[in-house]
C-alpha positions as CSV (number, residue, x, y, z in Angstrom):
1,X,-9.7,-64.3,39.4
2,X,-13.0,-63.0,40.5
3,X,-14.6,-62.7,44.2
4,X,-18.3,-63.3,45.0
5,X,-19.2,-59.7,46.3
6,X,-22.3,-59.8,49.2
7,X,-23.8,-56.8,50.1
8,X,-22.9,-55.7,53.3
9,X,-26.3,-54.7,54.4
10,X,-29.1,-57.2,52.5
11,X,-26.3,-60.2,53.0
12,X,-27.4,-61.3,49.2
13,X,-25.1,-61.7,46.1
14,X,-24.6,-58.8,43.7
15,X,-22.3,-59.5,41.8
16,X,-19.4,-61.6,40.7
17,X,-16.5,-59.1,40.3
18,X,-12.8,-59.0,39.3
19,X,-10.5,-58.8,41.5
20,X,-8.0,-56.0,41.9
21,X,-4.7,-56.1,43.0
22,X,-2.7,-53.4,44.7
23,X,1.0,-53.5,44.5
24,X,0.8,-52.1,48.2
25,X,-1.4,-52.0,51.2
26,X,-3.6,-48.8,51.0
27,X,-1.6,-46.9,53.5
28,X,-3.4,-47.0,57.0
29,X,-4.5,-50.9,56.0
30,X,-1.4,-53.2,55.7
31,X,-2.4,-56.6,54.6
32,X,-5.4,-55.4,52.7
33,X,-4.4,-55.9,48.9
34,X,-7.5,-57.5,47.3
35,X,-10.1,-55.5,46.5
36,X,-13.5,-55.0,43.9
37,X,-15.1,-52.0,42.3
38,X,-18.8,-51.7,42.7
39,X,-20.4,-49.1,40.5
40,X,-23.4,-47.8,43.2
41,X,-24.9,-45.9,40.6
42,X,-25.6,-45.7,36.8
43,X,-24.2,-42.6,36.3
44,X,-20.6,-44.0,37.4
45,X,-20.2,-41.7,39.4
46,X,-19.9,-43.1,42.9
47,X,-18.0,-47.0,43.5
48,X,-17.6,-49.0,46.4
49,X,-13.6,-50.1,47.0
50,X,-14.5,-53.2,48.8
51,X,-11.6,-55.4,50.2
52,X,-12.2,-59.2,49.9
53,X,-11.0,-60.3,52.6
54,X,-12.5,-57.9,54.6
55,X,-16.0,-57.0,53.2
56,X,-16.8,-54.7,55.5
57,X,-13.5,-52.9,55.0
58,X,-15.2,-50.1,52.0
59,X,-14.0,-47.1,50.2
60,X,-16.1,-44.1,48.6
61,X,-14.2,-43.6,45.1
62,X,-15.2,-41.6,42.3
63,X,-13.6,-40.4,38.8
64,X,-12.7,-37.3,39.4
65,X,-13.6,-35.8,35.8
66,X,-17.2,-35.0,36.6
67,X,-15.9,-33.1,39.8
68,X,-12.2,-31.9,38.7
69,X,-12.4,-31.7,34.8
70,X,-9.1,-29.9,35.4
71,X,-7.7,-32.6,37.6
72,X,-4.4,-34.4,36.5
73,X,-2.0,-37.6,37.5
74,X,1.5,-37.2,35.7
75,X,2.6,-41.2,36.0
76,X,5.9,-41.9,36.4
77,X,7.8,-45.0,34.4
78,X,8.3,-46.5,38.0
79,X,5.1,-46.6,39.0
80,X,3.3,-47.5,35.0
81,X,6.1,-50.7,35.6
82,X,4.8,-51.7,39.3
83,X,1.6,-52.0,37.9
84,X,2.9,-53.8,34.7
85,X,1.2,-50.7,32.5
86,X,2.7,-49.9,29.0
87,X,1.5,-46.6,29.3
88,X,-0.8,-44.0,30.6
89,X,-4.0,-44.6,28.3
90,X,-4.7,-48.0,30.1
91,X,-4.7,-46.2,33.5
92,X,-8.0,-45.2,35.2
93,X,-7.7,-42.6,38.2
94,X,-10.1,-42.7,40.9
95,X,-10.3,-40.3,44.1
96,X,-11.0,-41.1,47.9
97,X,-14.1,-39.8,48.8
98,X,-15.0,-38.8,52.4
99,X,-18.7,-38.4,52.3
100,X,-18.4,-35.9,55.3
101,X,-21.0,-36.1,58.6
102,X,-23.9,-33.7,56.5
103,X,-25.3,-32.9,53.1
104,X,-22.7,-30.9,51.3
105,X,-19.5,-31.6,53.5
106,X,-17.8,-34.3,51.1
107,X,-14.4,-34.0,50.4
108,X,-12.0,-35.6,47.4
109,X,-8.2,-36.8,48.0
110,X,-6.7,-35.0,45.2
111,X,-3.3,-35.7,47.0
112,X,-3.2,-39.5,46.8
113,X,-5.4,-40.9,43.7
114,X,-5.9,-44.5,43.3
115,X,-4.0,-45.6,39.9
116,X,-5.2,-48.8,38.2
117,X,-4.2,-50.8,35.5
118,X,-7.4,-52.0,33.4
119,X,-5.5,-54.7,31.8
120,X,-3.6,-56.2,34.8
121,X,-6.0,-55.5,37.1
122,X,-3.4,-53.9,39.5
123,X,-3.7,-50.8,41.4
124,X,-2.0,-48.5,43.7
125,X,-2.6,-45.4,46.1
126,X,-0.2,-42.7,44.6
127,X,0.7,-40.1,46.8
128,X,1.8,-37.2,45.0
129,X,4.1,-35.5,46.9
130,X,4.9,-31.8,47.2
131,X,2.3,-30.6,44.6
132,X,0.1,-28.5,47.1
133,X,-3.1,-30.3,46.3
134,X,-6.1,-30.7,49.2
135,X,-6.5,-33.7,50.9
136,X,-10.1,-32.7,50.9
137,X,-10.9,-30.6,48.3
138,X,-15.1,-30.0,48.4
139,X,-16.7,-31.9,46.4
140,X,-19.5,-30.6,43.6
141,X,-20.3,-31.5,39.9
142,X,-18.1,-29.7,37.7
């Protein structure tokens, strides 16, 4: 399935886009399961987590390689079958990103990645629970 993605601000078409699934709400946004990834620059550093639903409903999320090289998920068997994953190399991990209120205030969610199946298309806000990892962690290139 695919969803016809407008740009929130210039109202035209950019892309037709895949649609991801999450096997629950992102916590804070029940009801909100469908959503695209729009890459907002070449790089690939930065995407857009826009629900289809609710287009103006948008998430900051980034790899977190380029700004955590060090930065790990440990996936449990429960969690690689809710998202109908045979294993960890089909996984891509994306961060939160809170772009802060002035240059050099963003922050990462190293304490609840996004986990998503490329194959299935399904997805997932893992919170990671008891491993002492920053909610917002600042945010630089590594």
């Amino acid at each position: 399935m695919t969803a016809l993605v407008l740009d929130a601000i210039a109202l035209v078409e950019t892309a037709e886009l895949p649609v991801l699934d999450f096997v629950a709400p992102i916590p804070g946004f029940p009801g909100e399961r469908r959503f695209v990834l729009v890459s907002m620059d070449e790089a690939g550093l930065l995407y857009s987590l826009r629900s289809v639903d609710r287009p103006e409903l948008r998430f900051l999320v980034a790899p977190p390689a380029p700004f955590f090289p060090d930065y790990s998920v440990d996936v449990d068997d429960e969690t690689l079958e809710e998202l109908d994953a045979v294993d960890a190399d089909e996984l891509l991990v994306l961060l939160m990103i809170n772009a802060g209120e002035r240059p050099g205030e963003a922050s990462a969610n190293l304490m609840a990645p996004i986990i998503l199946a490329r194959r299935t298309r399904r997805a997932v806000q893992l919170v990671l629970g008891r491993t002492g990892l920053p909610v917002r962690a600042p945010l630089f290139l590594g």
